[in-house]
MIDOSE-1310 file (N, C-alpha, C; in nm, 2 decimals, decimal comma, always signed):
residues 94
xxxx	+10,39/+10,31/+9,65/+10,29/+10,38/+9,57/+10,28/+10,53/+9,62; +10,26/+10,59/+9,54/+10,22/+10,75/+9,58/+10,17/+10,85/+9,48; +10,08/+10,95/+9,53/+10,08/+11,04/+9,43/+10,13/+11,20/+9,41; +10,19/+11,17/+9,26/+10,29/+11,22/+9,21/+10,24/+11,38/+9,13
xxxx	+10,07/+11,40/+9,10/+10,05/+11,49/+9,04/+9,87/+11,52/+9,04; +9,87/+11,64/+9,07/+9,70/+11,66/+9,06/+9,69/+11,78/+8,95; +9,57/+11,68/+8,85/+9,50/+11,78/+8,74/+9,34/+11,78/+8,80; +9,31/+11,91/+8,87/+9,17/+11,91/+8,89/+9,10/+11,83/+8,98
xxxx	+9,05/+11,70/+8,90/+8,99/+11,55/+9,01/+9,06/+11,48/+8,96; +9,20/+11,50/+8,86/+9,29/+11,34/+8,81/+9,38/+11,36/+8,91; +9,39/+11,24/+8,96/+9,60/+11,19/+9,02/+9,63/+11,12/+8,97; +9,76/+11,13/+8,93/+9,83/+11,02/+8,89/+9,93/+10,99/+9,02
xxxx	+9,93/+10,83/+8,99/+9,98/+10,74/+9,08/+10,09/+10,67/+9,02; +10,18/+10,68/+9,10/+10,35/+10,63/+9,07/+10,36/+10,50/+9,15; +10,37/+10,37/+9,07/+10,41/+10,26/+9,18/+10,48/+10,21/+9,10; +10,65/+10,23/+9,13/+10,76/+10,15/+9,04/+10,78/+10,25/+8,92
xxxx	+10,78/+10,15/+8,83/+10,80/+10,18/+8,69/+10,65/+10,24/+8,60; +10,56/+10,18/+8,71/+10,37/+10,20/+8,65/+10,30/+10,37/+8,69; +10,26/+10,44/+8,58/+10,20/+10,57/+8,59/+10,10/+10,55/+8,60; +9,97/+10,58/+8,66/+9,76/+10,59/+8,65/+9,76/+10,64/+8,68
xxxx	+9,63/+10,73/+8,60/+9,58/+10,85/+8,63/+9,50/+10,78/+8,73; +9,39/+10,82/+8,82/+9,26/+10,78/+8,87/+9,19/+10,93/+8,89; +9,06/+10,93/+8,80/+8,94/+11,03/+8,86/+8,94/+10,95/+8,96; +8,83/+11,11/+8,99/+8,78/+11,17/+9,15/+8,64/+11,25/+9,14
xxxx	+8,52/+11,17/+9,17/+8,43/+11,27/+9,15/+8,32/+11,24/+9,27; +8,28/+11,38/+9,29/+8,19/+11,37/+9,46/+8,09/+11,39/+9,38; +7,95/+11,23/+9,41/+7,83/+11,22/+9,34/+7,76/+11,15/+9,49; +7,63/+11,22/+9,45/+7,52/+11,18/+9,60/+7,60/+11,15/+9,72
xxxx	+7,69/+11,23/+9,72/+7,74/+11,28/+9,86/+7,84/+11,16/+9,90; +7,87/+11,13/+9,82/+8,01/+11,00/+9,81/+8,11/+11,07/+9,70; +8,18/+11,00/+9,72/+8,31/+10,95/+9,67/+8,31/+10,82/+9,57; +8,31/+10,87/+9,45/+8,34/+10,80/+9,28/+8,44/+10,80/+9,26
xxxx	+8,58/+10,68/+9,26/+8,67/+10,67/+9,15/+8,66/+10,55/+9,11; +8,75/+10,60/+8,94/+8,78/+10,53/+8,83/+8,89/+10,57/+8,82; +8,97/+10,41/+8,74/+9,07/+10,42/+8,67/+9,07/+10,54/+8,51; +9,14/+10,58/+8,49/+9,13/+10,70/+8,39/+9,15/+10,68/+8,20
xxxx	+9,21/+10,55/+8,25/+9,26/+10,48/+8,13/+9,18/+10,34/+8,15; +9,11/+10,31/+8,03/+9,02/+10,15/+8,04/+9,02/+10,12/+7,88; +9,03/+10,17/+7,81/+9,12/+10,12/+7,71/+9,23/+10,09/+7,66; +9,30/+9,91/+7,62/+9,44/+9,92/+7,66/+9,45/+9,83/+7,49
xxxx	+9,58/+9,88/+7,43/+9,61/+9,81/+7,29/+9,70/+9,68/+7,35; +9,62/+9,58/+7,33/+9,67/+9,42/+7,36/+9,81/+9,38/+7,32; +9,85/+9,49/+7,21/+9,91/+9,44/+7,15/+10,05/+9,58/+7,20; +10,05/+9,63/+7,28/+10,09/+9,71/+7,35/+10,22/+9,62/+7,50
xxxx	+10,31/+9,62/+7,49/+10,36/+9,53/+7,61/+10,33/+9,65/+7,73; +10,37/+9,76/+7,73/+10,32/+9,84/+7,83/+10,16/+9,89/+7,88; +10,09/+9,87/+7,81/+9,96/+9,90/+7,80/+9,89/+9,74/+7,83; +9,97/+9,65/+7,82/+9,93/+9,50/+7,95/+9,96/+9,48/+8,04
xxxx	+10,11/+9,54/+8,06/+10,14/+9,58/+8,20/+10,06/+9,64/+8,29; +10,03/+9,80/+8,23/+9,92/+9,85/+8,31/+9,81/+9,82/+8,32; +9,73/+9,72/+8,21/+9,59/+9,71/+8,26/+9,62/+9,58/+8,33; +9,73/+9,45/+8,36/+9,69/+9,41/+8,48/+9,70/+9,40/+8,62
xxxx	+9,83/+9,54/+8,59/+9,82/+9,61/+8,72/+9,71/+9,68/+8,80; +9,61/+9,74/+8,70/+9,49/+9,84/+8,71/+9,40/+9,74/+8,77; +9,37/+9,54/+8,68/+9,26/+9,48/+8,72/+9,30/+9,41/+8,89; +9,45/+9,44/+8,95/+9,46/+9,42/+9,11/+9,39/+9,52/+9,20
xxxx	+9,25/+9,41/+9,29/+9,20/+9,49/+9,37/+9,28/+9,58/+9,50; +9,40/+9,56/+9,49/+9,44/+9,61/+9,60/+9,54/+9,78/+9,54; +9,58/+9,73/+9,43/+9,62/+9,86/+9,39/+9,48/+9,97/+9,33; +9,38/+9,94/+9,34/+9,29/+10,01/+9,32/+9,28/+10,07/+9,47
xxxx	+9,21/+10,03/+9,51/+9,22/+10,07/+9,71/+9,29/+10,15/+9,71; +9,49/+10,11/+9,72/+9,56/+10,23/+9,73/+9,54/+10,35/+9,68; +9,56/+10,33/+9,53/+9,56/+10,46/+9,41/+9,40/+10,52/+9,54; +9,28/+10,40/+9,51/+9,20/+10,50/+9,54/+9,22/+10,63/+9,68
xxxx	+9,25/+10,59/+9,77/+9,33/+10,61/+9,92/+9,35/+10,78/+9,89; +9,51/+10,75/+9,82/+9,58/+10,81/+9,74/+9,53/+10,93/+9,71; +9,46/+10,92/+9,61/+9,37/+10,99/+9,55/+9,28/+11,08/+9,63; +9,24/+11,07/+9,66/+9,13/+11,08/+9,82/+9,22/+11,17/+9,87
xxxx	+9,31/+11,13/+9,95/+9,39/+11,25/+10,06/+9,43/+11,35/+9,93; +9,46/+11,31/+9,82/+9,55/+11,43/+9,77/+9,46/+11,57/+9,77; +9,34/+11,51/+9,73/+9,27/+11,55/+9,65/+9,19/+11,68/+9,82; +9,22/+11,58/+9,94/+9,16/+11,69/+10,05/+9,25/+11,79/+10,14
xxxx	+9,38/+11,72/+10,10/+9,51/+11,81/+10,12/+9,50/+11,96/+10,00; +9,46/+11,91/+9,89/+9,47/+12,02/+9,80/+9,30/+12,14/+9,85; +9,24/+12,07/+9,93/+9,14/+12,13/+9,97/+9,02/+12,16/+9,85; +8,99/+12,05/+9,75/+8,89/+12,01/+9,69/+8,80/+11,95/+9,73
xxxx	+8,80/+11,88/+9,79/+8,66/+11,79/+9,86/+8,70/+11,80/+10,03; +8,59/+11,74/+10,08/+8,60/+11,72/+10,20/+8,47/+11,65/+10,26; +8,49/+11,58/+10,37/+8,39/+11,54/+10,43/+8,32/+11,67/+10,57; +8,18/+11,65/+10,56/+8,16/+11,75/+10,71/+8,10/+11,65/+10,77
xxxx	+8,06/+11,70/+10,90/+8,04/+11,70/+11,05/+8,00/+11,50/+11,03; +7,86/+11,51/+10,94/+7,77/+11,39/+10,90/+7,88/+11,31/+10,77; +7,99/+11,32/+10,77/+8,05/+11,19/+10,72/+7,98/+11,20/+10,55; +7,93/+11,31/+10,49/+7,85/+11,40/+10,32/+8,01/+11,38/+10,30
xxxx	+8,06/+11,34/+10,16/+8,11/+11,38/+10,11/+8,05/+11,53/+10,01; +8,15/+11,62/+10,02/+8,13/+11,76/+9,92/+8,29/+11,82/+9,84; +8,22/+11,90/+9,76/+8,37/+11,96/+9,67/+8,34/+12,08/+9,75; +8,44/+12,15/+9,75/+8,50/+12,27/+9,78/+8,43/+12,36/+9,67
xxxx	+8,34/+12,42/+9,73/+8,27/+12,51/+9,60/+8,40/+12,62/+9,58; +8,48/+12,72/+9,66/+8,57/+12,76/+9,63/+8,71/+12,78/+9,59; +8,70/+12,66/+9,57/+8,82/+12,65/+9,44/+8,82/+12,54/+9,37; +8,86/+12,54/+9,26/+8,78/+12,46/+9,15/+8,90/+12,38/+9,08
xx	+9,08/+12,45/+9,12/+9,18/+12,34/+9,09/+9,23/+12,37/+9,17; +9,38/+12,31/+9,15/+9,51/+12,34/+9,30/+9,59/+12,36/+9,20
């Protein structure tokens, strides 16, 4: 798994043949993600693939992970001293 592209607070996550976005949002001094897509057409073969890949707790963790470093490598968020999550008030994408 890895991630392959940052829009703003979205990554998308490459594992195999499977694309997810996952937001990223720093609220009460944490760290909020979501999957980006939560609506899925049933009747879609690829759009069941992804959502039961999306409902594995462990590919969630990763993506989230994932997500997380990209997002502090790109110098958007960061944690200080006291373990606060915060955004980078000066700069607003990568």
């Amino acid at each position: 798994m890895q991630a392959i592209k940052l829009i703003e607070f979205s990554v998308l996550i490459k594992d195999g043949k499977i694309k997810a976005w996952i937001n990223v949002r720093v609220e009460n001094e944490d760290i909020i993600c979501d999957w980006n897509q939560y609506i899925f057409r049933l009747t879609d073969q690829e759009d069941v693939i992804l959502k039961k890949w999306q409902e594995r707790l462990e590919n969630f963790e990763d993506a989230r992970d994932l997500a997380v470093n990209k997002l502090e490598e790109a110098k958007l968020i960061y944690q200080d001293k006291n373990g606060i999550w915060k955004k980078n008030k000066n700069k607003i994408s990568a």
